[in-house]
N, C-alpha and C positions, 0 to 999 in steps of 0.2 A: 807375732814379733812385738817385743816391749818396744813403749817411746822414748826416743832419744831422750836421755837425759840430761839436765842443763850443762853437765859437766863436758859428754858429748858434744853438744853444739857449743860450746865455747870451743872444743878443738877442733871442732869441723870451720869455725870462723875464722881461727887463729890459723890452719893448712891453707885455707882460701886465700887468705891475705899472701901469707908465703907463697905461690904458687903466682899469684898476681904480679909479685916485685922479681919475679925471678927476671932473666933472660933466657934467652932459648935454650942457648949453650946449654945454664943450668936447668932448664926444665927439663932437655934433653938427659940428661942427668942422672937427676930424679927421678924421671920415667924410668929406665934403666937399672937401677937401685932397685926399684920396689918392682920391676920388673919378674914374675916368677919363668916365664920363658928365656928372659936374659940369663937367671941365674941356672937354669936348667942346660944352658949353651955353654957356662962358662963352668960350669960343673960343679958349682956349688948345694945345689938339689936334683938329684936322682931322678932318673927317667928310664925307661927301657929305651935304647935306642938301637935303631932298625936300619941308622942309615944314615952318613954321613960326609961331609968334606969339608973343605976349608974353610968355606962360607955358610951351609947348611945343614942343616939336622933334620931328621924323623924321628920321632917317636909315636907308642903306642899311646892312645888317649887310655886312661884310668875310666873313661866312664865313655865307653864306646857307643855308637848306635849303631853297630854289626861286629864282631868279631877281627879284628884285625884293622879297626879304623885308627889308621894313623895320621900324626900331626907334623905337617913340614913347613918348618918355619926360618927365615935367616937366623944366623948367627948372630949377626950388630942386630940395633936393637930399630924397627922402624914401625912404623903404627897400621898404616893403611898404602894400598898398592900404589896410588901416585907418590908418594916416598921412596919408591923403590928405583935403585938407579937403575941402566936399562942392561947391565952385563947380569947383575942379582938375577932380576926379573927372568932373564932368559935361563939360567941356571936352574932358579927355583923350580920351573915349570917341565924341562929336560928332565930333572926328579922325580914329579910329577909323575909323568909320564912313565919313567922306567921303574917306579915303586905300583904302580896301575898295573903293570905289562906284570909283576913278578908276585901279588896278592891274585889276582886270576890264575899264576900258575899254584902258586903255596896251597893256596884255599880253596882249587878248584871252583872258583867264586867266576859266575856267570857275567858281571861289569862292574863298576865303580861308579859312584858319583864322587865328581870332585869339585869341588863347593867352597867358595872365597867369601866368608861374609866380613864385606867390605865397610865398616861406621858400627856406630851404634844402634842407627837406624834401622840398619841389618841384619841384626840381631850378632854383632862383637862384640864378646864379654871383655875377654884381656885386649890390651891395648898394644898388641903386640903383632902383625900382619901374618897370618896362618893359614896354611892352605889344608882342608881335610879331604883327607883319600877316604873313601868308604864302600868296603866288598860290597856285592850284592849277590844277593841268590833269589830262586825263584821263589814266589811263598816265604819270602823273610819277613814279611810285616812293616815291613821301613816304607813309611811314605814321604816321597817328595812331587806329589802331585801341587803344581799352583794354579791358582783360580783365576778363573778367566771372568774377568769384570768386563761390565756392555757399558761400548762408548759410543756415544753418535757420531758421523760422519765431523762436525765441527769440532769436534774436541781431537779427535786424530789429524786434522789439519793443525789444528792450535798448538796440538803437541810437539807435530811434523816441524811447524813452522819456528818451534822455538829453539827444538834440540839443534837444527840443520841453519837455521839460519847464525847462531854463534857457530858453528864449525865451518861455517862457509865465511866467516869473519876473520877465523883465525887460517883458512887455506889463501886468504886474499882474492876470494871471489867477489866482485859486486854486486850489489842487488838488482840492478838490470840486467845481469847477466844470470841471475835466476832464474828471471821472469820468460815465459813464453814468447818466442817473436812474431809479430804475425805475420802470416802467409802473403808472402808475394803476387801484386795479383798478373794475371798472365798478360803480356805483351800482347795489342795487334798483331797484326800478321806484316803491315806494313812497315812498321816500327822495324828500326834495327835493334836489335839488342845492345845493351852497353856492358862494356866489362865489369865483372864485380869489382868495387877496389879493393885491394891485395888488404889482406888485415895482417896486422902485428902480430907475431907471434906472443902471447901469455908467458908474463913471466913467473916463473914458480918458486916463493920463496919455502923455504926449507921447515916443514909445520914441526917443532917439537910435540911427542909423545905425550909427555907428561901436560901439557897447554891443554891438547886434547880430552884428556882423562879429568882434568880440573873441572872442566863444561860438562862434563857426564857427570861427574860428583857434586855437581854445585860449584 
């Protein structure tokens, strides 16, 4: 690949800058605009598509990793899954499911992987939230085997402790209510026993979905 050219990085500076004074509204926009899945939904570029409704679309991917791997994406334009409001999310994946159910019958195809890569970090090219369905047969040569890294005991606690302790933040659990109680030790015999005092019922406020998935995402 040639080096950017000075001309290039002047409009790569001059996009940045713009993108920086935007507001949401407009960057929401923008994204949108230069969106190729937007434009695919709103049908200004061509797709095969496999499957459809109000809200959502399938198509076939142009550059498959099995025969029949298709691409189910909303309609509006949103990036990554905690974006998603919770009637979409339910929809998208009801899809999902009955395009899984109907590529095993079409393609006599043995299972599916269905695979969300969620960021960049993820390996997300377009910036557009996309779910891929993808046949399987036996002997198809598709790997998605993942590797299994060695952790010591301290780092799965460390892990433990960090993921569960923000989720126990946002379910309004305390941290002594974490923690272990110790064992009661037993009563003489001559001792009367005393009543436990009655405890409070917990009260549970109402955890949003999306709060959840923010702490899983970062």
């Amino acid at each position: 690949m040639a080096d950017p050219t000075p001309e290039d990085l002047k409009k790569a500076e001059e996009l940045k800058k713009k993108l920086e004074s935007m507001t949401p509204e407009q960057l929401r926009e923008f994204q949108k605009k230069n969106c190729i899945f937007c434009q695919i939904a709103s049908g200004k570029v061509n797709a095969k598509k496999i499957y459809e409704d109000e809200a959502v679309i399938g198509i076939l991917d142009i550059n498959p990793a099995n025969p029949g791997h298709v691409l189910l994406l909303p309609k509006e334009h949103h990036m990554i899954l905690p974006q998603l409001p919770d009637d979409l999310r339910e929809r998208i994946f009801i899809a999902a499911k009955k395009i899984s159910n109907d590529l095993l019958k079409a393609l006599d195809a043995r299972g599916t992987n269905i695979v969300v890569a969620n960021g960049p970090a993820a390996g997300q090219r377009a910036q557009h939230f996309t779910v891929h369905i993808i046949p399987r047969k036996e002997g198809d040569g598709l790997k998605f085997a993942l590797p299994e890294i060695k952790m010591s005991e301290m780092e799965r606690l460390e892990t433990a402790s960090a993921v569960g302790g923000r989720l126990n933040e946002l379910l309004g659990i305390k941290k002594e209510e974490q923690e272990e109680k110790p064992k009661k030790k037993s009563q003489p015999a001559s001792e009367t026993p005393k009543s436990p005092p009655k405890k409070e019922p917990r009260k549970s406020g109402k955890v949003d979905l999306d709060d959840i998935l923010k702490v899983l995402h970062g």
